[in-house]
C-alpha positions as CSV (number, residue, x, y, z in Angstrom):
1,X,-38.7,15.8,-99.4
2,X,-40.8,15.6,-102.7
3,X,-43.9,16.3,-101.8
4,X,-45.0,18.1,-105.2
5,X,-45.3,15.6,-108.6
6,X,-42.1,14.0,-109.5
7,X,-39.9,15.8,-112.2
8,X,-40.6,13.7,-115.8
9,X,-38.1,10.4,-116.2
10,X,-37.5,10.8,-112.1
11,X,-40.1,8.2,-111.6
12,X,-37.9,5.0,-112.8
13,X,-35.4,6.6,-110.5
14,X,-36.6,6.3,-107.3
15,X,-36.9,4.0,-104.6
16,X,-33.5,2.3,-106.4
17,X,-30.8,3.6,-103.5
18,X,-31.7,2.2,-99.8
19,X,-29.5,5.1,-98.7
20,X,-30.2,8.3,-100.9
21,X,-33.4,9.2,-103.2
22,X,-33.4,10.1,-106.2
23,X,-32.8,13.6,-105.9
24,X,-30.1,12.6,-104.0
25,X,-31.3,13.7,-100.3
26,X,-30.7,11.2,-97.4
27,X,-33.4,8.5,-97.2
28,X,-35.2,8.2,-93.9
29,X,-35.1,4.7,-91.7
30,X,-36.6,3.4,-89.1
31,X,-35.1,1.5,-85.9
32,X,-36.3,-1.3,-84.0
33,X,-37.8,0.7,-80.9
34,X,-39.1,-2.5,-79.6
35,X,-40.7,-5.4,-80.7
36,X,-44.2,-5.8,-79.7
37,X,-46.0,-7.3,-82.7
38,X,-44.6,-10.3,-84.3
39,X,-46.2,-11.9,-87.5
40,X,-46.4,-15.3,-89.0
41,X,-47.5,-15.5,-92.8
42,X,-49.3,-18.8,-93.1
43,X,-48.2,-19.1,-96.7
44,X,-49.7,-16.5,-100.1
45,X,-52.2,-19.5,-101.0
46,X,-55.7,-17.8,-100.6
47,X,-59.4,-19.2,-101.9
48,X,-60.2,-16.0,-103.9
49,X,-58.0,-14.0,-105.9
50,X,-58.7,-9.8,-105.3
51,X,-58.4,-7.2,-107.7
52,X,-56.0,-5.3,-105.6
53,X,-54.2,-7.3,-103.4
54,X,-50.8,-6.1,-101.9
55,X,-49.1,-9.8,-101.4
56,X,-50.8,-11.3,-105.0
57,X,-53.1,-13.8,-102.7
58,X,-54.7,-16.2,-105.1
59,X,-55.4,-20.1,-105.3
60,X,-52.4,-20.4,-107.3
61,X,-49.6,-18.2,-106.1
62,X,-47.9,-20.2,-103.6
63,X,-44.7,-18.0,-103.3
64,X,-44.6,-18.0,-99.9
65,X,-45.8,-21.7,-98.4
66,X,-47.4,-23.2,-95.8
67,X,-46.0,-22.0,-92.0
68,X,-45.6,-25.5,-90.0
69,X,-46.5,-25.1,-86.1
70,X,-43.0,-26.7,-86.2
71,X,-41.1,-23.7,-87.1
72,X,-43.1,-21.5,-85.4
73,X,-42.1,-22.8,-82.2
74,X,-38.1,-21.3,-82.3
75,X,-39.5,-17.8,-83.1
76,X,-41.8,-18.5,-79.7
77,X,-38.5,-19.6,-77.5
78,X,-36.5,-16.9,-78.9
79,X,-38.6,-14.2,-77.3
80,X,-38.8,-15.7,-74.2
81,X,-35.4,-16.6,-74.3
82,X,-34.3,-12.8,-75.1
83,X,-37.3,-11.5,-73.0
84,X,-38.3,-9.7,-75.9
85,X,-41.6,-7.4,-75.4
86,X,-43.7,-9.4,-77.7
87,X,-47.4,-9.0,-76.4
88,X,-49.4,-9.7,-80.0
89,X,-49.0,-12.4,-82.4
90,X,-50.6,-11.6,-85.7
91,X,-51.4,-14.5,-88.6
92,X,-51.5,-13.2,-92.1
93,X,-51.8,-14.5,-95.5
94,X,-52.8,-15.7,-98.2
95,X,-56.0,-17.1,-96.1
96,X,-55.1,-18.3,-92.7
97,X,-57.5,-20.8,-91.9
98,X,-56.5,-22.9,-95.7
99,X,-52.8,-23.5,-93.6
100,X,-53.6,-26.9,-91.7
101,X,-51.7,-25.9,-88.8
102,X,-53.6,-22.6,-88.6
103,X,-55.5,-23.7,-85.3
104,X,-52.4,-25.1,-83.6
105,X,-50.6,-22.1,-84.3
106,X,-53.3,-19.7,-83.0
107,X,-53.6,-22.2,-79.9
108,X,-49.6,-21.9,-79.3
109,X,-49.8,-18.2,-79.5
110,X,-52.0,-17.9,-77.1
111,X,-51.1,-20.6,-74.8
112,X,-48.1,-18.6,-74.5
113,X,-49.6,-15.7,-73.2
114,X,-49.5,-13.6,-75.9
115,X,-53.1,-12.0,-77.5
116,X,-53.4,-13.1,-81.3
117,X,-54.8,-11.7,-84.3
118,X,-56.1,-13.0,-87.1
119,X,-56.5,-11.7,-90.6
120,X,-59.3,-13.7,-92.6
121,X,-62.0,-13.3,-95.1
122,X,-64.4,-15.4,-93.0
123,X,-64.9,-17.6,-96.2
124,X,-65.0,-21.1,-96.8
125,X,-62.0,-22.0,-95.5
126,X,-62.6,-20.3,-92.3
127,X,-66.5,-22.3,-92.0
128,X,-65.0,-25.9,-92.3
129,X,-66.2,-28.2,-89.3
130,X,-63.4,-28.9,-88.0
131,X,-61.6,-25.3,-88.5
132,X,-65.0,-24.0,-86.5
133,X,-64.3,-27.0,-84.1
134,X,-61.1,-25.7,-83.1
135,X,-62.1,-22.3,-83.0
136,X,-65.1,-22.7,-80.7
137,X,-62.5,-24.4,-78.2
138,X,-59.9,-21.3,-78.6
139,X,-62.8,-19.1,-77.9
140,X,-63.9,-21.1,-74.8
141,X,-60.6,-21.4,-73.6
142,X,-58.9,-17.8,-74.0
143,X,-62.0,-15.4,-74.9
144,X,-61.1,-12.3,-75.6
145,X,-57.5,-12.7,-76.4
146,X,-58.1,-13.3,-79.6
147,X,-59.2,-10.9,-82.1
148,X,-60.4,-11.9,-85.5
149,X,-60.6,-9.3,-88.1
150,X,-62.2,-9.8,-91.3
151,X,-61.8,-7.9,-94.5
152,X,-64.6,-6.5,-95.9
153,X,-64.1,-3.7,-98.1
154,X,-67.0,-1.7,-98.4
155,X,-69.8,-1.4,-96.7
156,X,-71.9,-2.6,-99.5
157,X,-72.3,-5.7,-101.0
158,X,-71.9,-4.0,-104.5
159,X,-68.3,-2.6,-103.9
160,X,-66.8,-5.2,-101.7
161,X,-67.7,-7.9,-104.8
162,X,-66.2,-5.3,-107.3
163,X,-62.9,-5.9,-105.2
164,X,-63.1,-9.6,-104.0
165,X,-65.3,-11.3,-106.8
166,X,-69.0,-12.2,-107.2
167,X,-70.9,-13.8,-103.8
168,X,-67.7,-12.7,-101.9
169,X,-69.7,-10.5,-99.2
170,X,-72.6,-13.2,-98.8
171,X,-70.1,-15.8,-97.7
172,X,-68.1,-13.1,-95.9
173,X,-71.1,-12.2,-94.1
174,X,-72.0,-15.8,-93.2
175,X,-68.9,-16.0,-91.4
176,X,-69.4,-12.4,-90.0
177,X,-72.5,-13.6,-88.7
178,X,-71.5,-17.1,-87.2
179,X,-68.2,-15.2,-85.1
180,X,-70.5,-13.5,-83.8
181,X,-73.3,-15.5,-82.8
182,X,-70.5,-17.4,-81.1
183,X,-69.5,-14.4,-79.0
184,X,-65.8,-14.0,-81.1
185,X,-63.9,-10.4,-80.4
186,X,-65.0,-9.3,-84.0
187,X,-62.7,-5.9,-86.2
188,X,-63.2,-5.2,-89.4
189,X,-60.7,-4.6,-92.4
190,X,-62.2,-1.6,-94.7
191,X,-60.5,0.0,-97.9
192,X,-59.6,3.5,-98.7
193,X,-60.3,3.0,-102.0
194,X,-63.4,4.6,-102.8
195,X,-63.7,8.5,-103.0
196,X,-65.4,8.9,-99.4
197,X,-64.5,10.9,-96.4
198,X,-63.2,8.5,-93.7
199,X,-66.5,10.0,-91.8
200,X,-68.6,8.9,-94.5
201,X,-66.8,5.3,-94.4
202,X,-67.4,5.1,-90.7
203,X,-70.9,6.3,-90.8
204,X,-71.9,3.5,-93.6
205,X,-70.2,0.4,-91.6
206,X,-71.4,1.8,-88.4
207,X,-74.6,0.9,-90.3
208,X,-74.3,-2.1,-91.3
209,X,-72.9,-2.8,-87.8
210,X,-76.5,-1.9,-86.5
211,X,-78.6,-4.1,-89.2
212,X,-76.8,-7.3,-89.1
213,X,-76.3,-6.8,-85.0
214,X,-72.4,-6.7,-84.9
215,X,-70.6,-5.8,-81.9
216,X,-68.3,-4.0,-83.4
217,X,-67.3,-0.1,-82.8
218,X,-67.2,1.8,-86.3
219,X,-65.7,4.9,-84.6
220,X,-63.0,2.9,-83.0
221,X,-59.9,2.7,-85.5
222,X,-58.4,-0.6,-83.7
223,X,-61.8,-2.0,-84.6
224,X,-62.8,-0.8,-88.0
225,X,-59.5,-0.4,-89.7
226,X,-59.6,2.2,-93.0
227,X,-56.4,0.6,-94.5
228,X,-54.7,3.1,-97.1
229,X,-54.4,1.6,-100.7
230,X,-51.1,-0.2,-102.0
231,X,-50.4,0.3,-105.7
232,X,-46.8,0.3,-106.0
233,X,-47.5,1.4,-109.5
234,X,-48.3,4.7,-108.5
235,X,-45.8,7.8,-107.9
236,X,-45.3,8.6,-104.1
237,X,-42.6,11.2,-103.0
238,X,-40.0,9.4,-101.0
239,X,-39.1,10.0,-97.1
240,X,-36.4,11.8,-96.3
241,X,-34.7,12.4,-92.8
242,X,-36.4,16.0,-92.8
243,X,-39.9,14.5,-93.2
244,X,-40.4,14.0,-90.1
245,X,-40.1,17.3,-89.3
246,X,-42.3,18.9,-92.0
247,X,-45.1,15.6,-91.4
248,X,-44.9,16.5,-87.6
249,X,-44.5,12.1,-88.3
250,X,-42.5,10.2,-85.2
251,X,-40.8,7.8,-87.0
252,X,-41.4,5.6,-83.4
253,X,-45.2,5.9,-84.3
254,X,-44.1,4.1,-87.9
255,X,-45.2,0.1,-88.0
256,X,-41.9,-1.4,-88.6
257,X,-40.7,0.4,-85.3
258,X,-42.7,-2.5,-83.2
259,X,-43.1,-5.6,-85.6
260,X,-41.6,-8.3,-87.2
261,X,-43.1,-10.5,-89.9
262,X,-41.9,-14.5,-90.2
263,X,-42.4,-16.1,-93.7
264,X,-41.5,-19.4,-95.2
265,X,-40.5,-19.2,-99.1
266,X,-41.0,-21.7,-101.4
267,X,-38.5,-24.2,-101.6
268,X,-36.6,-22.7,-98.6
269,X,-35.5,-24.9,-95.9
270,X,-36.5,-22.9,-93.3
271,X,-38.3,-19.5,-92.5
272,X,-37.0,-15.8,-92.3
273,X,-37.7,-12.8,-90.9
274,X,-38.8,-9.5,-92.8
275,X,-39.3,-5.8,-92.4
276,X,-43.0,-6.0,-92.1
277,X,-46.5,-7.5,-93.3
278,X,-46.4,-5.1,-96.7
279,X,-43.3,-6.0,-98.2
280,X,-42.7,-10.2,-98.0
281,X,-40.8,-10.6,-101.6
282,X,-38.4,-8.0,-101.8
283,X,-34.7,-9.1,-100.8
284,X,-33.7,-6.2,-99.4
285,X,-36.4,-6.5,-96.5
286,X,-35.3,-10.0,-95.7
287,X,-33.4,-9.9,-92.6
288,X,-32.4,-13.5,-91.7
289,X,-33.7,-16.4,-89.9
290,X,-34.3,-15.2,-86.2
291,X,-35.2,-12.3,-84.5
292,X,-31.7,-11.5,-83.1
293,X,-31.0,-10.7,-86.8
294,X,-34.2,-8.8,-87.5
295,X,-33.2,-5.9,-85.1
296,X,-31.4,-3.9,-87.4
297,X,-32.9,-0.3,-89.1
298,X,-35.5,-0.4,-91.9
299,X,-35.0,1.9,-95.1
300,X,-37.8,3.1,-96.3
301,X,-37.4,2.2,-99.6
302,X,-40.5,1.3,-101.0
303,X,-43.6,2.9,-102.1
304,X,-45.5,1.2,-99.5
305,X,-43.4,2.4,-97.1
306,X,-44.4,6.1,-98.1
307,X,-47.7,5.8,-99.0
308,X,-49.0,3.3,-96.3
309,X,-46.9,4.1,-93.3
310,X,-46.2,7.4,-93.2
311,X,-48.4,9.3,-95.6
312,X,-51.4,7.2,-94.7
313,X,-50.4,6.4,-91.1
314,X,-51.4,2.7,-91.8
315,X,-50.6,-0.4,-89.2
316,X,-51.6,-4.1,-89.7
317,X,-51.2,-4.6,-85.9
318,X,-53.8,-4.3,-83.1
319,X,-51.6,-3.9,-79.7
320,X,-50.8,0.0,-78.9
């Protein structure tokens, strides 16, 4: 395991072999331990366009299209049909709430039992009448099953606009605001970005959480999440099969162990399954079109996969 800075002209070499790293030591993967998260991209299209974003968001990159409530639906009767132990179903983007079938979708996943999770920026898209409609009726009719959780990156208004744009956090914070004046199970989506302590992080949205009377539990990591940062550019040491050992790491712990993500590509004729939330382009992390297919072992053979995961011990779901 490389843990000390990579060896000059080593760089371009790793992350290239799904089986052996660069220096030739036996790559580290993960198995399927059980599925309990499944995610649904609702397509890369997103109102803003962030300095640092992992999947490219913007309102032009539509690499990955709109999810249709249509082919949700097989992924749904799959894991009853398997009795797969699917108890959280997580909607990702892009934006969620610019997909027009974001609502139905939400309202499937929960009419089917399952809790939901929903990653948005609370913006525009999110505050249309009839996207607030539809989410005052999913709040009356399943409560706290559903968990939205908004990214806001900072604590301040200053830092969070350096990342997402100028007037970012005062329309972020208007949605803030109405979820919660409409009693909405509220978690927050923070950045590791900045050179503070994760106490110091905590301590300034705990804060904020005071002043703008947010029911929301800064201490609690399901609640504010301190997501690690995803620059593939930068040099990671690679996992090997004795890292788990010398990380004191179960690779059971690791997020692809329990999820599933479900995207639709551009110009596909129907949707696939991949590795996880972090990685929705790369071919090798494709894994067919249902779940069945999906339960196979992951490689860890991206920089994400080291430097999120297991380094920073990062996870996009909220279920245990």
């Amino acid at each position: 395991m490389t843990l000390h800075p990579t060896a000059p002209g080593m760089e371009s070499a790793k992350f290239r072999d799904p089986v052996f790293t660069a220096k030739g030591e036996r790559r580290a993967t993960i198995g399927l331990k059980a599925l309990r998260t499944l995610w649904f991209n609702t397509g890369t299209l997103c109102n803003i366009e962030c300095g640092h974003c992992y999947i490219e968001s913007s309102p032009g990159n539509d690499r990955l299209a709109y999810l249709t409530l249509a082919e949700m639906f097989p992924f749904i009767e799959e894991i009853a049909a398997r009795r797969l132990p699917v108890r959280e179903i997580g909607f990702t983007g892009g934006e969620p709430f610019m997909n027009p079938d974001c609502c139905a979708m939400i309202g499937a996943a929960l009419e089917g039992g399952f809790t939901a999770l929903v990653l948005t920026n609370a913006m525009r898209p999110m505050m249309r009448p009839r996207v607030q409609r539809d989410l005052l009726a999913l709040g009356r009719s399943f409560g706290g099953r559903l968990t939205l959780r908004v990214s806001l990156d900072h604590y301040t208004e200053r830092l969070h606009d350096a990342e997402r744009g100028a007037g970012s956090w005062v329309e972020t914070m208007k949605g803030l605001r109405w979820l919660s004046e409409h009693g909405f199970t509220l978690a927050i989506a923070g950045r590791r970005r900045w050179e503070e302590s994760t106490h110091d992080l905590r301590r300034g949205y705990g804060e904020l959480f005071v002043r703008e009377r947010l029911d929301i539990d800064s201490e609690n990591p399901a609640s504010l999440v301190l997501f690690p940062e995803m620059d593939a550019s930068v040099d990671v040491p690679e996992i090997t099969v004795d890292c788990w050992r010398l990380l004191n790491v179960d690779p059971a712990d690791v997020m692809c162990a329990t999820s599933r993500m479900v995207v639709k590509r551009k110009g596909a004729a129907r949707p696939t399954v991949v590795a996880c939330t972090l990685i929705p382009y790369d071919a090798q992390f494709e894994f067919g079109t249902t779940l069945a297919e999906a339960d196979r072992d992951v490689a860890l053979n991206h920089p994400h996969c080291a430097k999120f995961c297991v380094l920073g011990g990062g996870s996009c779901s909220a279920a245990g």
